[in-house]
N, C-alpha and C positions, 0 to 999 in steps of 0.2 A: 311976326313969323318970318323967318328968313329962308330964302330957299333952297340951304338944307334940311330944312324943317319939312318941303312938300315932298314925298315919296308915293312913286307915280304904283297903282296896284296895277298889274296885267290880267283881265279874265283869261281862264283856262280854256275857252272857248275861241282865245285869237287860233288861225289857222290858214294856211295857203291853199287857192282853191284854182283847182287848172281845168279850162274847159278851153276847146276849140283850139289848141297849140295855146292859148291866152293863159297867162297867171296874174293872180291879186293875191295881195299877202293883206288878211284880216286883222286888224289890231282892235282893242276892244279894250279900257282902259280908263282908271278913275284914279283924284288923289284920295289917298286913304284915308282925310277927314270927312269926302263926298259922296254923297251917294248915286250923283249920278252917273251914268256911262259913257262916255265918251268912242262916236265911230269912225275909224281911220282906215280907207282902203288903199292901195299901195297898188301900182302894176307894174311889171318888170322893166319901165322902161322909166320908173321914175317919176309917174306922174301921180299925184294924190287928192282922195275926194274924202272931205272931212264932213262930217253933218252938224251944223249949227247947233241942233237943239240934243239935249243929253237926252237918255234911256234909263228909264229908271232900273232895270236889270239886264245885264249882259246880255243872255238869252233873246232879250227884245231888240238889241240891238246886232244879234245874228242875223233873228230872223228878217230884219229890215233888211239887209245885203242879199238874204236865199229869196228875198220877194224881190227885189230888183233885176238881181239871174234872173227870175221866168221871167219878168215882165218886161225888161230891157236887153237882156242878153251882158255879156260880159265889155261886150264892145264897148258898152258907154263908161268903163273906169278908163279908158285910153284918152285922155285929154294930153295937151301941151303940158308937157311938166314944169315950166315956168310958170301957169295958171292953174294954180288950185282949183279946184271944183268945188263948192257949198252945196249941201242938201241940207 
């Protein structure tokens, strides 16, 4: 398989979400042989927090970002954007 062969699927569920003057832009994302989902959060300044282990449905992998919001606050997508962040 050569890698015009992988074609990246986008869930209908990526989305930019603005709290506190703060924005994250939601990606949510699989190749289309795969089933699982792939989670990418984005902040406006550049910096990005990927999560290691895939989600078996989009949806699960919303809802892991909406339980982070209450329980972390938006603050913690703001890392060095030189430094990824792993969950």
């Amino acid at each position: 398989m050569t890698e015009e062969d992988l074609k990246l699927v986008f869930s209908p569920l990526c989305r930019r979400i603005r709290r506190k003057r703060l924005s994250i832009h939601v990606q949510i994302y699989r190749l289309e042989q795969e089933d699982g989902w792939t989670l990418e959060v984005e902040n406006h300044k550049g910096g990005c927090t990927v999560w290691d282990d895939k989600f078996a449905t989009d949806q699960a992998a919303l809802d892991e970002v909406m339980n982070v919001l209450e329980t972390e606050g938006i603050e913690t997508f703001f890392v060095d954007p030189d430094k990824p962040t792993l969950h």
